[in-house]
C-alpha positions as CSV (number, residue, x, y, z in Angstrom):
1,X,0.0,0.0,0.0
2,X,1.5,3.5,-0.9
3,X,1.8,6.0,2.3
4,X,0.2,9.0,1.6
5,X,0.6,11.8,4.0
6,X,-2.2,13.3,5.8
7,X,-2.1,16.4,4.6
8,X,-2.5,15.0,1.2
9,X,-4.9,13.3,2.5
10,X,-7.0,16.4,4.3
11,X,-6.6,18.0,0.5
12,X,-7.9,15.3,-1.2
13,X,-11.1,14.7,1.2
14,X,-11.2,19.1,1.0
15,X,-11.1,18.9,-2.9
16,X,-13.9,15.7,-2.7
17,X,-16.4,17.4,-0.4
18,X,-15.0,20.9,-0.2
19,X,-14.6,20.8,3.9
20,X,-13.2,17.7,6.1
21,X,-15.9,16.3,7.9
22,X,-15.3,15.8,12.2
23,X,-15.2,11.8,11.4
24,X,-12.3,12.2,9.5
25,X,-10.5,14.9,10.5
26,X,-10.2,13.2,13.9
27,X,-9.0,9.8,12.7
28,X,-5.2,9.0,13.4
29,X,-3.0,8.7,10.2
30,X,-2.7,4.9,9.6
31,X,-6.9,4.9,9.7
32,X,-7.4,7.8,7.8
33,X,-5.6,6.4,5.0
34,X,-7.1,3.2,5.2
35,X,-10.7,4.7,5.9
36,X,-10.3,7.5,2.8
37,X,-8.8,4.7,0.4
38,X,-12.2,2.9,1.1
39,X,-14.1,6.1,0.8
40,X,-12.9,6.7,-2.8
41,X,-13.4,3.3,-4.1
42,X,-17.4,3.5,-2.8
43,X,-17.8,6.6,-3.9
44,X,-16.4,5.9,-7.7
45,X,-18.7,3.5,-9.5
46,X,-16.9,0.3,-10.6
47,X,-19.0,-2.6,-11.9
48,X,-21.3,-1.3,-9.4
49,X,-22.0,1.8,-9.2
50,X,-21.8,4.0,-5.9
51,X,-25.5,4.4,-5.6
52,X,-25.7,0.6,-5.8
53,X,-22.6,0.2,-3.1
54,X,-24.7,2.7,-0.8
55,X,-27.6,0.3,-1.1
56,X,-25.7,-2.6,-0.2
57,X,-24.0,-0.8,2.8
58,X,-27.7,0.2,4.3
59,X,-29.0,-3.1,3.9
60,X,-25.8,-5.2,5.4
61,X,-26.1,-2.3,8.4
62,X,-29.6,-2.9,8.7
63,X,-29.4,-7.1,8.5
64,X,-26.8,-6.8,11.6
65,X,-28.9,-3.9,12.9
66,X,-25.9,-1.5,13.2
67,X,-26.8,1.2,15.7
68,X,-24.8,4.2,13.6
């Protein structure tokens, strides 16, 4: 995995959603990477697309009744 640095990361997630939200902006460095690398791939569409990954996220949260 390539090390990215966090402000590279804080200027990509800025440049994305034009402000860091709390959730990430509070995350140590190894997580945020991780966390953001994750965040980019559901958010790009792929075979499925990211409306389709968002679906599949609420319904696997809802099946294990995921209290966030």
């Amino acid at each position: 995995m390539k090390h990215t640095s966090r402000d590279q990361i804080m200027k990509e997630i800025t440049d994305s959603y034009g402000f860091v939200p709390d959730w990430l902006a509070g995350m140590p460095d190894d997580q945020l990477e991780h966390v953001w690398a994750m965040t980019v791939w559901m958010d790009s569409d792929t075979k499925l697309t990211a409306q389709q990954k968002a679906l599949l996220g609420l319904g696997a949260a809802t099946a294990i009744h995921c209290p966030y």
